[in-house]
N, C-alpha and C positions, 0 to 999 in steps of 0.2 A: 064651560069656557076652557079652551086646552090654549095654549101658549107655547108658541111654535118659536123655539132659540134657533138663531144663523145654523148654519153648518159647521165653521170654525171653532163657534162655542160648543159644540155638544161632542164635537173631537174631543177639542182640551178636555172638557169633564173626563169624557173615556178614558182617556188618554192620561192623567193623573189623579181617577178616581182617590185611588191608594194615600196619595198623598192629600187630597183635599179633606179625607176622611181622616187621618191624623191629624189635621193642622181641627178641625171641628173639634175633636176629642181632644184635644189642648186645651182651646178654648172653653169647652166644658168645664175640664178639670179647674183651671185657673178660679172658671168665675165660683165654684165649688169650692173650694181653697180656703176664699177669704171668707165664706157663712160660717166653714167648723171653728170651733174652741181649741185654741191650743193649751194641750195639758200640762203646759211647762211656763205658763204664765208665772210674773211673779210678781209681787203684790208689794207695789215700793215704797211705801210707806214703810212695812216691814222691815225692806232690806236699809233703808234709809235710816231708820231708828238704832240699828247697831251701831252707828255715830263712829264706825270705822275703827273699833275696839275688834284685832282679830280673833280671842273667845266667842264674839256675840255678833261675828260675820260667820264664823264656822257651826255657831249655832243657830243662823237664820235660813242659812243656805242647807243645811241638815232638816228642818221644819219644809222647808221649801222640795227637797230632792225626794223625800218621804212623799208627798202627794204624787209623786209621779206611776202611772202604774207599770209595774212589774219590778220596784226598786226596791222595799220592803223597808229596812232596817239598815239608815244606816249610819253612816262615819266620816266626818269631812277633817282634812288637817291642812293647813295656808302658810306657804313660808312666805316672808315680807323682806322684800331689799329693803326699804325704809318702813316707817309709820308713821301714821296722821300726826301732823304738825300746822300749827294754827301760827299765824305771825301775827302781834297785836300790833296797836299803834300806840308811838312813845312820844312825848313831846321832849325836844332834846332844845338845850341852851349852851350857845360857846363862850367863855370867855376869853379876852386876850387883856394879858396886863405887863407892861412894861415896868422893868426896874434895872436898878445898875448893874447886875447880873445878868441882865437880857430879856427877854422873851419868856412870859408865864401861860399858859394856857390850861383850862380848866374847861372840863364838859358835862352836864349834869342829865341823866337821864331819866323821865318821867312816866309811869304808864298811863297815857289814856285813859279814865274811864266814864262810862253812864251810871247813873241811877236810873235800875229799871223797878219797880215794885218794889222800892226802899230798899233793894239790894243796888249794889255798886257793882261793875261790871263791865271787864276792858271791852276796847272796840276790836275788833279781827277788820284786819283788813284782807288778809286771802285766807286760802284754807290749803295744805297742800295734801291732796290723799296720798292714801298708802300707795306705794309701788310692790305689786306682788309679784312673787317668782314663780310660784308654780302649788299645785296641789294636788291631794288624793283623797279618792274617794274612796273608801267601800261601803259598800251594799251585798244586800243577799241576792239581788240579782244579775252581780257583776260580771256574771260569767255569758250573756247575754248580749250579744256583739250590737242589737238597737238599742240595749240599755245604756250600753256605753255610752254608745254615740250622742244618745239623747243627753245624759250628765256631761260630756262635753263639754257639746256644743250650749249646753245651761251655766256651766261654770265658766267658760269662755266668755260669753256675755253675761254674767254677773259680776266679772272681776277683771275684763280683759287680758286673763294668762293664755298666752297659744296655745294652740290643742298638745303639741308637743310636750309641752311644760303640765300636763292632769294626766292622772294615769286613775285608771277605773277598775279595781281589783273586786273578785268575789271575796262575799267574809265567810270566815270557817265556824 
């Protein structure tokens, strides 16, 4: 059975093979894309457990940058405009007391807490993370302009520092 297109259609195909055939291999690619693994996954429990202590953010992300291939050996350092700070809740009391010298006031401030597991234990009511400024990395394969790229755009999204703010040195 052959299936006989207008006239108009089988121009356009002619007529923009080139580009219908790109826009196919796009598509290809795309749906391609989302099967592979990406090697730069990171495993958040992990990065969650350094509890925002920057020793043991720069050593999760050093455990982390190590599986990458072509990075080898390496070396992270994070400078912080602030660090983790936790605001508890206080249970606060005002007094006001009048006498013939005027106006007394007194304010008594209380921590919050639970018992959880026989321990005691303030309440958090926010958490504020770190604010990071910038970092560096090295590696042995720093000299590797995809290796870069890839630590990056990894520490970028591990930390939110701009790419301008991580610099990616070979180590000697």
């Amino acid at each position: 059975m052959k299936i006989k297109l207008p006239e108009y259609i089988r121009s356009g195909i002619y007529k923009y093979k080139y580009i219908l055939l790109m826009c196919a291999a796009g598509i290809l690619l795309v749906m391609l894309s989302g099967t592979a693994e990406s090697k730069t996954e990171v495993k958040s429990e992990e990065w969650l457990d350094a509890n925002y202590d920057v020793a043991q953010i720069e050593k999760a992300a050093e455990s982390i940058f190590a599986q990458i291939e072509g990075v080898g050996k390496v070396d992270v350092k994070i400078t912080v405009k602030s660090g983790y700070e936790a605001v508890y809740a206080y249970d606060t009391s005002q007094d006001c007391m009048e006498s013939d010298s005027g106006f007394s006031a007194s304010q008594e401030k209380e921590l919050v807490t639970v018992s959880v597991n026989g321990q005691s234990k303030p309440i958090t009511l926010k958490i504020k993370n770190p604010e990071f400024m910038g970092a560096v990395i090295v590696c042995e394969g720093g000299d590797n302009s995809k290796i870069k790229l890839e630590l990056t755009q990894a520490m970028k999204s591990l930390t939110g520092i701009s790419a301008d703010n991580i610099v990616v040195a070979k180590m000697k």
